[in-house]
C-alpha positions in Angstrom: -26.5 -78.5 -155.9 -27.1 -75.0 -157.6 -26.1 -74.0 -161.3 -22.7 -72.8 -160.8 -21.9 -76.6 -159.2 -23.9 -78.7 -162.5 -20.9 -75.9 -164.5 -18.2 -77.4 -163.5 -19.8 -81.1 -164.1 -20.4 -80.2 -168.0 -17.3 -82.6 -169.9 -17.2 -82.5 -173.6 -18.2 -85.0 -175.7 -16.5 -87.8 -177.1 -15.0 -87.4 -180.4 -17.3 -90.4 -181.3 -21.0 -88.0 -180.2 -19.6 -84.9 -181.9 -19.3 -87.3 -185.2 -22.4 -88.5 -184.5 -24.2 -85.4 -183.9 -22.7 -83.0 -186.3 -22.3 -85.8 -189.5 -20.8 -84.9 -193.0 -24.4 -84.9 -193.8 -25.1 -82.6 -190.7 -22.8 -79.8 -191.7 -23.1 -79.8 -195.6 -26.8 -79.2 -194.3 -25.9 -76.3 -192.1 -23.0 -74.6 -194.2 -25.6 -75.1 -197.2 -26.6 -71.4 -197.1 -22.9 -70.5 -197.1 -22.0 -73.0 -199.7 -24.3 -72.0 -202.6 -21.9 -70.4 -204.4 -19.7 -72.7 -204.7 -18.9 -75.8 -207.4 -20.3 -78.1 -204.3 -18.4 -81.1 -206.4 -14.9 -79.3 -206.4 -15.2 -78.3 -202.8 -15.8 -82.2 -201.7 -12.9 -83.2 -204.5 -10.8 -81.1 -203.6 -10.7 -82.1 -199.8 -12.0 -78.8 -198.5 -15.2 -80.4 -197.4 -13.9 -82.5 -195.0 -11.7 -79.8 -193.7 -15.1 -77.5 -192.7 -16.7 -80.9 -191.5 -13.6 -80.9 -189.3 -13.8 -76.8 -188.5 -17.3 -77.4 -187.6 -16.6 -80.0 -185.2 -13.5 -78.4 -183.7 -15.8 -75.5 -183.1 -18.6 -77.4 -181.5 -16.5 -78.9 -179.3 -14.6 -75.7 -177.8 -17.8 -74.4 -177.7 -19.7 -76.7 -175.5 -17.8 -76.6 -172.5 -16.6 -73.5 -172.5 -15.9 -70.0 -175.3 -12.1 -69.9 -175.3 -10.8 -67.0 -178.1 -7.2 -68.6 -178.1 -8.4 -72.0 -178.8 -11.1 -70.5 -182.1 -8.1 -68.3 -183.4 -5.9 -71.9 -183.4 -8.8 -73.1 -185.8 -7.6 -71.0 -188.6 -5.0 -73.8 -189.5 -7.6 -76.3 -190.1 -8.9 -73.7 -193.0 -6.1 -71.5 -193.8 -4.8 -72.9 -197.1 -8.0 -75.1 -198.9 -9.2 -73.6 -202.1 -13.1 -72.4 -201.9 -14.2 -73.3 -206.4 -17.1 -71.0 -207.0 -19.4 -72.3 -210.0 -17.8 -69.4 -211.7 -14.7 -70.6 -211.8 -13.3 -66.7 -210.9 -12.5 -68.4 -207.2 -12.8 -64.9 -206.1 -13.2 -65.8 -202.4 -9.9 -68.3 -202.3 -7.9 -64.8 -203.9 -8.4 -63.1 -200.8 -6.1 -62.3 -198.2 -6.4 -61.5 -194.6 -2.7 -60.9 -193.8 
């Protein structure tokens, strides 16, 4: 069996080892760089947290088999409409608009 043959073997993971791999613990550790300025506390209160826990995931998993454009433009919706607090309080990056 050559490469192109173990290809078309690769399945995707279960939801259950994505969770596993990437935890809530996983991706607040990788978005951390991202995240700095931000009221970390608002971001988890306010739900948007989960919703890049979720992002993350989404994107994992459409990446592992696979890089499908359609499918990581479809992961706007998961994004599109949570609030990003900055420790300012000026929310600048939540004013922005990319329409």
């Amino acid at each position: 069996m050559d490469y192109s043959d173990q290809e078309e073997l690769t399945t995707a993971p279960t939801r259950t080892e994505i969770e596993e791999f990437l935890s809530k613990e996983v991706v607040k550790n990788i978005l951390d760089r991202y995240l700095k300025g931000t009221d970390k506390t608002k971001v988890k209160n306010c739900g948007t947290m989960e919703k890049l826990v979720l992002f993350v995931r989404e994107a994992f998993k459409i990446h592992y088999t696979k890089y499908n454009i359609k499918d990581i433009k479809k992961l706007d919706k998961i994004t599109m409409k949570y609030k990003v607090p900055s420790r300012s309080g000026k929310n600048i990056a939540s004013k922005f608009s990319l329409e």
